[in-house]
PDB file of N, CA, C and O in Angstrom:
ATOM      1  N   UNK A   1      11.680  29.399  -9.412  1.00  0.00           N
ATOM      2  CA  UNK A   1      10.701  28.473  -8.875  1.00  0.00           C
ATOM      3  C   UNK A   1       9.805  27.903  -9.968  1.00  0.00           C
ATOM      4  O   UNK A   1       9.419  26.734 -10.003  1.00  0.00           O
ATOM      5  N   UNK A   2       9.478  28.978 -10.974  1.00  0.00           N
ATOM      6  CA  UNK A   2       8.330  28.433 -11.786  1.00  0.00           C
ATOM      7  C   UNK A   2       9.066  27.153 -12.964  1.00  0.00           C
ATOM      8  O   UNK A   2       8.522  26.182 -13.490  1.00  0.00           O
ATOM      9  N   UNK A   3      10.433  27.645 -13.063  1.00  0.00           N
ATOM     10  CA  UNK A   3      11.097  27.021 -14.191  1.00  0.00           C
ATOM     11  C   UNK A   3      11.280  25.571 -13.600  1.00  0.00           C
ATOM     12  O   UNK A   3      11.253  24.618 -14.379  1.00  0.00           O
ATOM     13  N   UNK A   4      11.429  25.410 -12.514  1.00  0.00           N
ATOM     14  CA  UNK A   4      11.768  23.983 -11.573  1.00  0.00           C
ATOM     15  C   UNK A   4      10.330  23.029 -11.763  1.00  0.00           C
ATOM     16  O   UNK A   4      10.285  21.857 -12.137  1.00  0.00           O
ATOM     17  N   UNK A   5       8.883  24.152 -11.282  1.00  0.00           N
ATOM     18  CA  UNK A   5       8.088  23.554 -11.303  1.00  0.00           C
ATOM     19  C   UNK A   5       7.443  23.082 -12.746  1.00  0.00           C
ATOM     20  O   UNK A   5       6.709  22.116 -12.952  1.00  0.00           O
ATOM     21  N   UNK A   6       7.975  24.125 -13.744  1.00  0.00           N
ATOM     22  CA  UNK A   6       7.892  23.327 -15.235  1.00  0.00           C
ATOM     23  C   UNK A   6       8.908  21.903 -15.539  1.00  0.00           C
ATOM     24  O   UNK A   6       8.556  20.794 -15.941  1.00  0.00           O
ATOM     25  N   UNK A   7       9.830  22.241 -15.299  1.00  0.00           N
ATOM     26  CA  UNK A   7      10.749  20.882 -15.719  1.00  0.00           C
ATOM     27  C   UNK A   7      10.035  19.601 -14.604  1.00  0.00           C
ATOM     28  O   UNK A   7       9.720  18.493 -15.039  1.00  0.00           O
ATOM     29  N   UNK A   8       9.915  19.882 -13.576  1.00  0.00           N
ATOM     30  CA  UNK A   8       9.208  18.459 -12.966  1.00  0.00           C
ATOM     31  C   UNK A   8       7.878  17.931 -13.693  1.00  0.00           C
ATOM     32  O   UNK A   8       7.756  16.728 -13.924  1.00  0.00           O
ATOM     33  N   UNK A   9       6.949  18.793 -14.026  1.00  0.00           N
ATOM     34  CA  UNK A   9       5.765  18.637 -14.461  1.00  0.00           C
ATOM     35  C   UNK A   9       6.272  17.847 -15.740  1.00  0.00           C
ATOM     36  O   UNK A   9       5.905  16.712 -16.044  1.00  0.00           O
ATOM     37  N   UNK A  10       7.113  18.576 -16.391  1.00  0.00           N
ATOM     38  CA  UNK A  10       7.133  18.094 -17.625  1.00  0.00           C
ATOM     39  C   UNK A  10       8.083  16.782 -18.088  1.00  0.00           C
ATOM     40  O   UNK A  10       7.813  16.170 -19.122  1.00  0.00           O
ATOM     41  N   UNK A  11       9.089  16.447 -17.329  1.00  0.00           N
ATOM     42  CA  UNK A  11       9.713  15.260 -17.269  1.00  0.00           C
ATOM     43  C   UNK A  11       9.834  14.411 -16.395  1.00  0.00           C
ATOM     44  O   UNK A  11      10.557  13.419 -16.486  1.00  0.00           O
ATOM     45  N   UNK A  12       9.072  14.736 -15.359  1.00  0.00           N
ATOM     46  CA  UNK A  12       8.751  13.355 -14.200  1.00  0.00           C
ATOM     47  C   UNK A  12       7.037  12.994 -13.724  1.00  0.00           C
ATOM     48  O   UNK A  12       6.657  12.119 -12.947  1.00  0.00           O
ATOM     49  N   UNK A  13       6.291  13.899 -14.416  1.00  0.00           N
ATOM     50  CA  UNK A  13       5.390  13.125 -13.948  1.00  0.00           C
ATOM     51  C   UNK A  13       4.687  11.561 -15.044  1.00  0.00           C
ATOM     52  O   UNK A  13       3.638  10.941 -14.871  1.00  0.00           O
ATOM     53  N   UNK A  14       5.746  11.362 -16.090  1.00  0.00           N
ATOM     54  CA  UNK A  14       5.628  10.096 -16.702  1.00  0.00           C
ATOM     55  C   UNK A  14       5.931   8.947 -16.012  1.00  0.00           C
ATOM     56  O   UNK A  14       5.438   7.826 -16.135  1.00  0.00           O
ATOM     57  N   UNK A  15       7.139   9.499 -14.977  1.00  0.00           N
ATOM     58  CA  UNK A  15       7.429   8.822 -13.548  1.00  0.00           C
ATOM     59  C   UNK A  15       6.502   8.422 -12.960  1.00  0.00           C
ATOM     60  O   UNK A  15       6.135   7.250 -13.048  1.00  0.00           O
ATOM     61  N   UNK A  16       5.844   9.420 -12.138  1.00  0.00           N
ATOM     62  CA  UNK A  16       4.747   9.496 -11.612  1.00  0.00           C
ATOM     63  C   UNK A  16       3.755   8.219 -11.775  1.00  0.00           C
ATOM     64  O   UNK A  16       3.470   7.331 -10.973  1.00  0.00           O
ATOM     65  N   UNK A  17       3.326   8.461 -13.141  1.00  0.00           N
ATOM     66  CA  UNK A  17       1.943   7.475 -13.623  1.00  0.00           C
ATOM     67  C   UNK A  17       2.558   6.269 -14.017  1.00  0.00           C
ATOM     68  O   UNK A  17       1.794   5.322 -13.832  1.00  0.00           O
ATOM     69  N   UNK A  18       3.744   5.915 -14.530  1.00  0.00           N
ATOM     70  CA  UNK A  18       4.860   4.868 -14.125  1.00  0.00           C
ATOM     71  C   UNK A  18       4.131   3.632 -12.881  1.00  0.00           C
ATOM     72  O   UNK A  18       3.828   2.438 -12.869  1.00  0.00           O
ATOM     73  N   UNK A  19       4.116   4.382 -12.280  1.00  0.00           N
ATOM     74  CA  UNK A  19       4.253   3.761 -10.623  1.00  0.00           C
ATOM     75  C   UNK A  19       3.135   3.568  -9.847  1.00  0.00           C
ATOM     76  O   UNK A  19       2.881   2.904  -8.842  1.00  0.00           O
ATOM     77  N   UNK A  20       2.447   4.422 -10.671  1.00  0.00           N
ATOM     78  CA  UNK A  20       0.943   3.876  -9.895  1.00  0.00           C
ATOM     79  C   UNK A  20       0.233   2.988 -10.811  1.00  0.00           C
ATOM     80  O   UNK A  20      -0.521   2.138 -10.336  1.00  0.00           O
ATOM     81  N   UNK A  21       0.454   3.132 -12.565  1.00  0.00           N
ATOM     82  CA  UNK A  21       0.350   2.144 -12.904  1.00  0.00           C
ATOM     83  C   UNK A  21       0.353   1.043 -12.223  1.00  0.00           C
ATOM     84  O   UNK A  21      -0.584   0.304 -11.920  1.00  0.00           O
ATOM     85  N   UNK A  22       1.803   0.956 -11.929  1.00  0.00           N
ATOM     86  CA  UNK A  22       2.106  -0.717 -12.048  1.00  0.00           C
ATOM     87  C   UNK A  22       1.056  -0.716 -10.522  1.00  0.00           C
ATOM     88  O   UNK A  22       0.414  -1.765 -10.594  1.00  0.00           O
ATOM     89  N   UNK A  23       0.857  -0.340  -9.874  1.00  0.00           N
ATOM     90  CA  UNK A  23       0.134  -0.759  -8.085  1.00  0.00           C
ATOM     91  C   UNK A  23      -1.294  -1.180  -8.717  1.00  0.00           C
ATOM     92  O   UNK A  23      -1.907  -2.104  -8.181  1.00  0.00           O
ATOM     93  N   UNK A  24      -1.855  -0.500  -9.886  1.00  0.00           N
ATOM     94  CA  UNK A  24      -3.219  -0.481  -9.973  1.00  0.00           C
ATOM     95  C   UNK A  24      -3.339  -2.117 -10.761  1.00  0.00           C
ATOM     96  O   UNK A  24      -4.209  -2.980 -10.642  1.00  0.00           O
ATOM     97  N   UNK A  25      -2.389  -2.097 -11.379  1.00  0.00           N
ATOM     98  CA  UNK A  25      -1.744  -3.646 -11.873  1.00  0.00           C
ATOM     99  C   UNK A  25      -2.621  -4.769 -11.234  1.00  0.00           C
ATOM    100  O   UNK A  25      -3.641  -5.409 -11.492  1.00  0.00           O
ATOM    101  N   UNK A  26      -1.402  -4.628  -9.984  1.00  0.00           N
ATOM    102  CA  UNK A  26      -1.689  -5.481  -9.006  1.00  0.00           C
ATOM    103  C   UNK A  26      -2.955  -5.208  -8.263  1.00  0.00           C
ATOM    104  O   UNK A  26      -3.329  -6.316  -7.878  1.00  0.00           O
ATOM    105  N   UNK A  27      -3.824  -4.286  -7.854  1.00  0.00           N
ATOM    106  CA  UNK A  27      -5.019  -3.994  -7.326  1.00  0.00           C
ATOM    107  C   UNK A  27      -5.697  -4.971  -7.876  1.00  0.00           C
ATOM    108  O   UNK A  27      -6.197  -5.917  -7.266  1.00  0.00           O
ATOM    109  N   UNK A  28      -5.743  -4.734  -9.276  1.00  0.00           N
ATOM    110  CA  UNK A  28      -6.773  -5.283 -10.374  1.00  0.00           C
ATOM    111  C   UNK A  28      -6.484  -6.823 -10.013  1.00  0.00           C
ATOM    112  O   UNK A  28      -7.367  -7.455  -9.433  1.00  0.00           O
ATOM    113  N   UNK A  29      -5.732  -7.204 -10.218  1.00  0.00           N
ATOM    114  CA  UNK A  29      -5.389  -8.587 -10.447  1.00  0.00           C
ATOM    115  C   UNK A  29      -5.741  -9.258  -8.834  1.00  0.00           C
ATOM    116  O   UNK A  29      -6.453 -10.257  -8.734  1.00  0.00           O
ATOM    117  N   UNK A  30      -5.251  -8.691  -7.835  1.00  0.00           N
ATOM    118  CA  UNK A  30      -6.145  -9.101  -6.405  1.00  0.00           C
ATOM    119  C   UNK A  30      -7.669  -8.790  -6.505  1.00  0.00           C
ATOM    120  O   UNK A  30      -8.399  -9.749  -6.254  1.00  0.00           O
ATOM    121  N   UNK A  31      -8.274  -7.616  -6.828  1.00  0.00           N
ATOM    122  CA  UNK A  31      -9.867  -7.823  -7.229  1.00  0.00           C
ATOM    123  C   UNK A  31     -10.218  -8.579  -7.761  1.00  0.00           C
ATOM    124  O   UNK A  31     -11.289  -8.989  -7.313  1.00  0.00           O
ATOM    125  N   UNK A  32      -9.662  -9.391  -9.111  1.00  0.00           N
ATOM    126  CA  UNK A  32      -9.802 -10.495  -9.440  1.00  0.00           C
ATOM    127  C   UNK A  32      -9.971 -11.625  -8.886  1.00  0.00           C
ATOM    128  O   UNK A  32     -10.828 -12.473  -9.132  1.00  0.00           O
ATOM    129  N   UNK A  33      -9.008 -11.635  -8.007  1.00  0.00           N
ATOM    130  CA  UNK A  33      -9.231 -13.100  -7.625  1.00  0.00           C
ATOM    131  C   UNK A  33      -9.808 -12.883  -6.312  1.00  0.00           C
ATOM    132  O   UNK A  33     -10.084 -13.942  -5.750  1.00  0.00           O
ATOM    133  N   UNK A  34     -10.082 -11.807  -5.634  1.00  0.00           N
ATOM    134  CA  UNK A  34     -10.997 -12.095  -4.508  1.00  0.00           C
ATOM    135  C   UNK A  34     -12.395 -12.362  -5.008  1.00  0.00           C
ATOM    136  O   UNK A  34     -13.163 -13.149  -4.455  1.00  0.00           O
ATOM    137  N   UNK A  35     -12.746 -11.493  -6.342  1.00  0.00           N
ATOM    138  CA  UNK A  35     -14.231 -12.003  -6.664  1.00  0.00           C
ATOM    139  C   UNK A  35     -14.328 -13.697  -7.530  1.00  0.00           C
ATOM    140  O   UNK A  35     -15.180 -14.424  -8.041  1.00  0.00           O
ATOM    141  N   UNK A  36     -13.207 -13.679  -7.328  1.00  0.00           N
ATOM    142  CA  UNK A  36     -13.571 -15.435  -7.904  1.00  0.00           C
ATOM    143  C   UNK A  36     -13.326 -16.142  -6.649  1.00  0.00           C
ATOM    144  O   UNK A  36     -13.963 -17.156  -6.363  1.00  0.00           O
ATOM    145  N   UNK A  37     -12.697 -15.795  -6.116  1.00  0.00           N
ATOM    146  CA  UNK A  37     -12.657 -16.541  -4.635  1.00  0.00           C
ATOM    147  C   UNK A  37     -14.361 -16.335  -3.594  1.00  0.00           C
ATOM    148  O   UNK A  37     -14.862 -17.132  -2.801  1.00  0.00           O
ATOM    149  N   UNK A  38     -14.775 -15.184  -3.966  1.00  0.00           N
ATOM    150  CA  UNK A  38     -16.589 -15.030  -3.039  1.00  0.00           C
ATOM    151  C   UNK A  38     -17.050 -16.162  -4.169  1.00  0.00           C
ATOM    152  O   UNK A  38     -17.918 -16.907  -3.713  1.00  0.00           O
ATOM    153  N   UNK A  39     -16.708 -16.428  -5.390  1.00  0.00           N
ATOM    154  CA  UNK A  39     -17.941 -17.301  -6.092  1.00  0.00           C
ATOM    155  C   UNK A  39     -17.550 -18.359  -6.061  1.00  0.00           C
ATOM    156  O   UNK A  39     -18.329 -19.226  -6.457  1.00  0.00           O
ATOM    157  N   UNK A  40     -16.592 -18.656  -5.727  1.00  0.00           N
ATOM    158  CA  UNK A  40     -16.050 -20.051  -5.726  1.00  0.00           C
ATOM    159  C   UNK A  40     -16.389 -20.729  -4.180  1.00  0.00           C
ATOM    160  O   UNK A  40     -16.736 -21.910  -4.179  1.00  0.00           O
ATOM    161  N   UNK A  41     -16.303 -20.062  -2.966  1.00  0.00           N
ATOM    162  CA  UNK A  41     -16.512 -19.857  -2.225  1.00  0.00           C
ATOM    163  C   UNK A  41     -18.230 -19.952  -2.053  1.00  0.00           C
ATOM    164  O   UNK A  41     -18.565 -20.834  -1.263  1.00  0.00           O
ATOM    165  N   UNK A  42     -19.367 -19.178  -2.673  1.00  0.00           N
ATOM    166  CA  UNK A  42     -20.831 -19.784  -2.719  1.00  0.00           C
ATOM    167  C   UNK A  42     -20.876 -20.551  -3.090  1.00  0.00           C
ATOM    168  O   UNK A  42     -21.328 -21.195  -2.143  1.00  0.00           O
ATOM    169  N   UNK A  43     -20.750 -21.348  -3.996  1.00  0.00           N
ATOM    170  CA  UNK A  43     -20.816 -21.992  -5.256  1.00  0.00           C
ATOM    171  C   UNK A  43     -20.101 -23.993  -5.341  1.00  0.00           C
ATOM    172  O   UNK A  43     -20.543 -25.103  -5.636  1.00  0.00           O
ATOM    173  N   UNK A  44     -18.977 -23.457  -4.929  1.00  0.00           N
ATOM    174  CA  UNK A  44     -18.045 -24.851  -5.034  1.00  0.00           C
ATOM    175  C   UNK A  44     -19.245 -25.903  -3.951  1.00  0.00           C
ATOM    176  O   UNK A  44     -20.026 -25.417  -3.133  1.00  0.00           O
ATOM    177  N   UNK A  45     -19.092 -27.326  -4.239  1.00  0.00           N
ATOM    178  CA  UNK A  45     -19.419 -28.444  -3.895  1.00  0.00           C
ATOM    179  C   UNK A  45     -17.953 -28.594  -2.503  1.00  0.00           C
ATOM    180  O   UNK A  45     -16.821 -28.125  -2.620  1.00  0.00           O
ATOM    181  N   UNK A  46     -18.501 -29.375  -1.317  1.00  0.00           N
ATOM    182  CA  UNK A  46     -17.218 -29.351  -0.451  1.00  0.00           C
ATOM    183  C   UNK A  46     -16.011 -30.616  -0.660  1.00  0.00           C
ATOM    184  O   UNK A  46     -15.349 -30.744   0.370  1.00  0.00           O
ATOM    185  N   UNK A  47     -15.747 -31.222  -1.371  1.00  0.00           N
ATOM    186  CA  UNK A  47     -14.801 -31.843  -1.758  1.00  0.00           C
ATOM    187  C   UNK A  47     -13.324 -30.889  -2.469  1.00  0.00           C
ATOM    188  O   UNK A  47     -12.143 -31.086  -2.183  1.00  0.00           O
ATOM    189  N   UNK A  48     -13.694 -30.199  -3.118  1.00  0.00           N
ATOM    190  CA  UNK A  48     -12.523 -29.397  -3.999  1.00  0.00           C
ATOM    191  C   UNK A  48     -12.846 -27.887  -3.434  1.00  0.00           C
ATOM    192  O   UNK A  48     -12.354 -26.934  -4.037  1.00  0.00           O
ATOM    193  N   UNK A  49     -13.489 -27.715  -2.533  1.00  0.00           N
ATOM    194  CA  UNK A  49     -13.745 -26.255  -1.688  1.00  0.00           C
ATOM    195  C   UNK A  49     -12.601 -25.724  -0.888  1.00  0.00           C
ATOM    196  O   UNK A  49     -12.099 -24.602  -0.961  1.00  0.00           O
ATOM    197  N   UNK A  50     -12.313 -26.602  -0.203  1.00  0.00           N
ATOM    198  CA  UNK A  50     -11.214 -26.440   1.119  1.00  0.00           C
ATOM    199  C   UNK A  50      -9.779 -25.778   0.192  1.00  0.00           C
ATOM    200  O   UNK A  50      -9.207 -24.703   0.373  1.00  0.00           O
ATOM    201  N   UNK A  51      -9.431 -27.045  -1.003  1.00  0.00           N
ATOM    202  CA  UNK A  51      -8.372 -26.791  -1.437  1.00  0.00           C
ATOM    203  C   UNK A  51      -8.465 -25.459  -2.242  1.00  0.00           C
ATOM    204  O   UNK A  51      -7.663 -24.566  -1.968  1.00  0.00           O
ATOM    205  N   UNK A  52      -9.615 -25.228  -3.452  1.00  0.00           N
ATOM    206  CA  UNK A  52      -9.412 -23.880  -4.175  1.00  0.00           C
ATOM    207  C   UNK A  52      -9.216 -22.642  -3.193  1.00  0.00           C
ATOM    208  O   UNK A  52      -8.483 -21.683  -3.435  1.00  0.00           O
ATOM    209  N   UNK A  53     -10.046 -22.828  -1.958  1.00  0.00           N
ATOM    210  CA  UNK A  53      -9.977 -21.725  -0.982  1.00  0.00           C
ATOM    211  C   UNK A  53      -8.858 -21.594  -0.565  1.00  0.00           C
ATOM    212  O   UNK A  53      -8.562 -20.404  -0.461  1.00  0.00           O
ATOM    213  N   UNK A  54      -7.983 -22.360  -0.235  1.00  0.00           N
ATOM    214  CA  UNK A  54      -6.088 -22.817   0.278  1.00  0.00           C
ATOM    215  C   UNK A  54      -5.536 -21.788  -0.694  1.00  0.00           C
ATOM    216  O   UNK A  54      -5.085 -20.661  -0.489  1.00  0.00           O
ATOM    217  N   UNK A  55      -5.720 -22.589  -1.968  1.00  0.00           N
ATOM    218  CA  UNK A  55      -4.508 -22.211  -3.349  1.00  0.00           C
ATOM    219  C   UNK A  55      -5.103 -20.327  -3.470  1.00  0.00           C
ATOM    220  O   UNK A  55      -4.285 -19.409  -3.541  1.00  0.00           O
ATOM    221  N   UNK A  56      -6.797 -20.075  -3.467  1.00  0.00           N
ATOM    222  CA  UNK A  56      -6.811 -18.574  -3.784  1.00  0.00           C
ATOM    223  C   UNK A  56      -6.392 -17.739  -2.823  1.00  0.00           C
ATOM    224  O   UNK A  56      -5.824 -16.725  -3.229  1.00  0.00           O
ATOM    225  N   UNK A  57      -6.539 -17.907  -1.378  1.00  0.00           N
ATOM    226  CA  UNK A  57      -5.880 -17.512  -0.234  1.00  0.00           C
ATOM    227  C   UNK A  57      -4.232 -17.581  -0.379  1.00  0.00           C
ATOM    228  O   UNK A  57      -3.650 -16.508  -0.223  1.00  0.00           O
ATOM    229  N   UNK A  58      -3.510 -18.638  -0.636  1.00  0.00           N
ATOM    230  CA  UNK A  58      -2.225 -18.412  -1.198  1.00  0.00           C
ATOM    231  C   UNK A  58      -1.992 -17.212  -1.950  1.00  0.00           C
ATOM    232  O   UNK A  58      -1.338 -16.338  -1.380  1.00  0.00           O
ATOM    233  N   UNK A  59      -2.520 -16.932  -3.473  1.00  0.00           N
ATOM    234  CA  UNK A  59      -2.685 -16.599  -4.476  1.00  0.00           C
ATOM    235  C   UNK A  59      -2.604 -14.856  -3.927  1.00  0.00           C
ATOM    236  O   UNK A  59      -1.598 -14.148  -3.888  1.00  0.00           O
ATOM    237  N   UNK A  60      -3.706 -14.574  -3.628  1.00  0.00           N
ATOM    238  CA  UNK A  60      -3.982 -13.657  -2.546  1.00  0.00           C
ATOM    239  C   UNK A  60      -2.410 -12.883  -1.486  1.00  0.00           C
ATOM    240  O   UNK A  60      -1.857 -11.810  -1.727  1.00  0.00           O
ATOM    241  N   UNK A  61      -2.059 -13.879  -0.353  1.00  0.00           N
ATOM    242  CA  UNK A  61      -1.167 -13.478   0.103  1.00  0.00           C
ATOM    243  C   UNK A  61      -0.007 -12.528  -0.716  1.00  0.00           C
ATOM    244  O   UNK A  61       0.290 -11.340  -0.593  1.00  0.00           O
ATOM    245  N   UNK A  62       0.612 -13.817  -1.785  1.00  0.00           N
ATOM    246  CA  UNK A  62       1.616 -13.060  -2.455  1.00  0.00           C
ATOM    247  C   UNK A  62       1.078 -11.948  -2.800  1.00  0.00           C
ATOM    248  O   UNK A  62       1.762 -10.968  -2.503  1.00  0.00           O
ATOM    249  N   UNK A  63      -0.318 -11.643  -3.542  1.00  0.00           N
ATOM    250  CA  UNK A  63       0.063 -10.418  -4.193  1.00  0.00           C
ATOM    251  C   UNK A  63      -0.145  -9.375  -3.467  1.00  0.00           C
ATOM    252  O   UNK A  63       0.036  -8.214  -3.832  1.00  0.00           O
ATOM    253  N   UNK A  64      -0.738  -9.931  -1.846  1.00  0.00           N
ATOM    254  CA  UNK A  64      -0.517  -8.588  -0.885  1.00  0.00           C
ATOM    255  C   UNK A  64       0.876  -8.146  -0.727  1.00  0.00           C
ATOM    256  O   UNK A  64       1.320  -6.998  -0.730  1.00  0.00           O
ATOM    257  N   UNK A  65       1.477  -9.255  -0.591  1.00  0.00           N
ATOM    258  CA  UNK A  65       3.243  -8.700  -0.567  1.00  0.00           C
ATOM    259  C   UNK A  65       3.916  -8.186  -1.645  1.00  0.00           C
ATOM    260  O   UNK A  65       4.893  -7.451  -1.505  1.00  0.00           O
ATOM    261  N   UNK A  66       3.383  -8.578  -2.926  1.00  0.00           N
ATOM    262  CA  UNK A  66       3.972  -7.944  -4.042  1.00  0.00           C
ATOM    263  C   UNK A  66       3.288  -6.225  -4.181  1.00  0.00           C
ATOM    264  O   UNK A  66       3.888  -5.372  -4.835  1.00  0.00           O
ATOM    265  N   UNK A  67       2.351  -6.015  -3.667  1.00  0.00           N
ATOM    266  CA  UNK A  67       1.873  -5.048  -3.316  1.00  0.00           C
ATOM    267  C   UNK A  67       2.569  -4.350  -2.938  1.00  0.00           C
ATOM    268  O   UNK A  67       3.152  -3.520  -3.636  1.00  0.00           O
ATOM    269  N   UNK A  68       2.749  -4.534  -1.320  1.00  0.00           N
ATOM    270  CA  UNK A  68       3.190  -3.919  -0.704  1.00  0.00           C
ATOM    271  C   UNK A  68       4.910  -3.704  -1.168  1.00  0.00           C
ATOM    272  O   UNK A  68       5.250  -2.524  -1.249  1.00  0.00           O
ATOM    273  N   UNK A  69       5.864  -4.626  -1.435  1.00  0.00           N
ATOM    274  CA  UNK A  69       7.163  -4.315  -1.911  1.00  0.00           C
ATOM    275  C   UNK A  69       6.970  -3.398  -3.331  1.00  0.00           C
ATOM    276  O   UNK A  69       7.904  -2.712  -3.745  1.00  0.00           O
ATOM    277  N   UNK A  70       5.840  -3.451  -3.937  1.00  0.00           N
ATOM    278  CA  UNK A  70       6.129  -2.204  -4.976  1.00  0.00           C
ATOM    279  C   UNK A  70       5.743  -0.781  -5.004  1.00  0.00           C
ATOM    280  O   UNK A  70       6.004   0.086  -5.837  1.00  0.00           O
ATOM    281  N   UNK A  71       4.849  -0.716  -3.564  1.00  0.00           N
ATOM    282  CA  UNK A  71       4.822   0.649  -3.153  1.00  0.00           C
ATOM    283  C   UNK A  71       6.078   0.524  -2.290  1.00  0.00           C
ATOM    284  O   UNK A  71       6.930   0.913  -3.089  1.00  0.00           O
ATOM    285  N   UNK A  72       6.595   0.286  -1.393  1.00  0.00           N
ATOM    286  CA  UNK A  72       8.280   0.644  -1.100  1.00  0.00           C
ATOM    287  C   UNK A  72       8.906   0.789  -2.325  1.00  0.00           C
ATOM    288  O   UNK A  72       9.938   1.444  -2.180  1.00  0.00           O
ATOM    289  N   UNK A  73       8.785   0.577  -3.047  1.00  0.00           N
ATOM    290  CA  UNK A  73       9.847   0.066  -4.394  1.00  0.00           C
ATOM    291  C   UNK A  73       9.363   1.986  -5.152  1.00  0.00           C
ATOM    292  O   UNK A  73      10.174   2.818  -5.558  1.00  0.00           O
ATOM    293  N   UNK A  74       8.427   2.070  -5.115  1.00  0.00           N
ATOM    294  CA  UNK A  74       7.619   3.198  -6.159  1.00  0.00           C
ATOM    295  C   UNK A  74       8.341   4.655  -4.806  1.00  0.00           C
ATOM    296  O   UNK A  74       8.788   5.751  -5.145  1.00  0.00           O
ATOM    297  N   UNK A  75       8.226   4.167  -3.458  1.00  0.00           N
ATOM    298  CA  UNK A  75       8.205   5.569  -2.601  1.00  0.00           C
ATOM    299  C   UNK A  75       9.442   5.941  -2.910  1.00  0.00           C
ATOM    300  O   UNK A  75       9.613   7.067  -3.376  1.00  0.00           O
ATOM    301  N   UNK A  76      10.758   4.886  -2.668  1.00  0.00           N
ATOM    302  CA  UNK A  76      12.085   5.343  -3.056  1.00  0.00           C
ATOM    303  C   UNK A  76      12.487   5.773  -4.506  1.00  0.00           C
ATOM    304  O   UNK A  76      13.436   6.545  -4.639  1.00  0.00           O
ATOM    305  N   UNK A  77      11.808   5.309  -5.598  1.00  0.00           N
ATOM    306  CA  UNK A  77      11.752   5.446  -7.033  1.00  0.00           C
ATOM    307  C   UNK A  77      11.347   7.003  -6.813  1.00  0.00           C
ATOM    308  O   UNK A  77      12.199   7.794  -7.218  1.00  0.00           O
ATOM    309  N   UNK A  78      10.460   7.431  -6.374  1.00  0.00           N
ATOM    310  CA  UNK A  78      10.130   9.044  -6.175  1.00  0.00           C
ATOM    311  C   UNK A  78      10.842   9.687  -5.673  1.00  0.00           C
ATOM    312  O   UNK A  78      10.745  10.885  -5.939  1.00  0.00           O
ATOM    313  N   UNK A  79      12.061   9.199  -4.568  1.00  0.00           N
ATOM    314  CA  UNK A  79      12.932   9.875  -4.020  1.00  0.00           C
ATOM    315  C   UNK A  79      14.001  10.308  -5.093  1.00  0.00           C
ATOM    316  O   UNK A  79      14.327  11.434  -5.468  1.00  0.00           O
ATOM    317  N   UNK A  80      14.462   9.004  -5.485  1.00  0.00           N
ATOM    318  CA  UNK A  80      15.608   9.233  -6.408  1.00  0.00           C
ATOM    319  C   UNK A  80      15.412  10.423  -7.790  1.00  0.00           C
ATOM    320  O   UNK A  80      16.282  10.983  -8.458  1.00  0.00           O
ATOM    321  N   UNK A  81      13.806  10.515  -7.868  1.00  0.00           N
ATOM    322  CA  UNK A  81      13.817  11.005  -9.167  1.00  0.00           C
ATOM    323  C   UNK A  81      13.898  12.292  -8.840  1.00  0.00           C
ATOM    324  O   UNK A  81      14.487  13.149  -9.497  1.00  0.00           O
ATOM    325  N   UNK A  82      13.265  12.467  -7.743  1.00  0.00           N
ATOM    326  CA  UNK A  82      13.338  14.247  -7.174  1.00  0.00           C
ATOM    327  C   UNK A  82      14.617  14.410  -6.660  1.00  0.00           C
ATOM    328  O   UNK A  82      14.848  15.582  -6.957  1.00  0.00           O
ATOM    329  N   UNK A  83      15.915  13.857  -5.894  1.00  0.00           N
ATOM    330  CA  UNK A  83      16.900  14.079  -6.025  1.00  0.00           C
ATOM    331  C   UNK A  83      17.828  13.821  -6.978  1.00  0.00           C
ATOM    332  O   UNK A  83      18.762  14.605  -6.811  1.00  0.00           O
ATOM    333  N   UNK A  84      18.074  12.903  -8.144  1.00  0.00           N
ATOM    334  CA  UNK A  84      19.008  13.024  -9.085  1.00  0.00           C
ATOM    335  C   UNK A  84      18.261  13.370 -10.625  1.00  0.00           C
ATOM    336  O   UNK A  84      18.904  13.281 -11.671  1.00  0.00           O
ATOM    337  N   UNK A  85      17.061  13.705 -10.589  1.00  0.00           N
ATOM    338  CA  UNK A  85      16.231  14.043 -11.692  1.00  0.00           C
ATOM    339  C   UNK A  85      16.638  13.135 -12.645  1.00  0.00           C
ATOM    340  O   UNK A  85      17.053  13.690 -13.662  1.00  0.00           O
ATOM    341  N   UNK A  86      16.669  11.675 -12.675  1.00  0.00           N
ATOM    342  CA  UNK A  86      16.736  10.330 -13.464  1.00  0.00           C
ATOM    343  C   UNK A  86      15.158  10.015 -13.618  1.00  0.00           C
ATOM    344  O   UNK A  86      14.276  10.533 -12.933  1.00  0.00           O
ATOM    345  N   UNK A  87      14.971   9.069 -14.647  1.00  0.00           N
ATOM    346  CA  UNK A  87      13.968   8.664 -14.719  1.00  0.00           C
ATOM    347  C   UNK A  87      13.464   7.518 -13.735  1.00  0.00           C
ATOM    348  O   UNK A  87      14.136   7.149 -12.773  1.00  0.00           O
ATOM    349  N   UNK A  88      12.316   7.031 -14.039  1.00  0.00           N
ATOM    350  CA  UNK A  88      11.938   5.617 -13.212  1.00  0.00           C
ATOM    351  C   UNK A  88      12.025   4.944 -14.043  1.00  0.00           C
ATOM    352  O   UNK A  88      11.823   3.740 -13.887  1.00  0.00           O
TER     353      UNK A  88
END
């Protein structure tokens, strides 16, 4: 048991931080643009308001979905590594 729980520790949890990396990636990069979207949002004059709000709301969407497909993407990546002990 202990020898199993050494070899995981020691060659998959690079896996591990792999994968949440990349989510925190994308976190960051949606925090981004939601706080430019609240200031753009106080701030903008209403002529070019409607549209930046369109394009950051766009902007936004995708990376909820890219989000979300790379935690599916990261849950099965954890499967495979604990059953064929491959890397990510």
């Amino acid at each position: 048991f202990f020898m199993a729980l050494k070899k995981s520790v020691w060659f998959h949890v690079g896996s591990a931080a792999a994968g949440s990396l990349i989510i925190a990636i994308v976190k960051t990069i949606r925090y981004v643009i939601a706080k430019i979207q609240y200031y753009c949002e106080k701030n903008m004059v209403d002529p070019y308001k409607k549209v930046v709000m369109v394009i950051l709301t766009a902007i936004q969407c995708c990376l909820w979905c890219l989000e979300k497909c790379m935690k599916f993407i990261n849950k099965h990546a954890y499967i495979i590594i604990a059953l064929k002990g491959s890397s990510f």
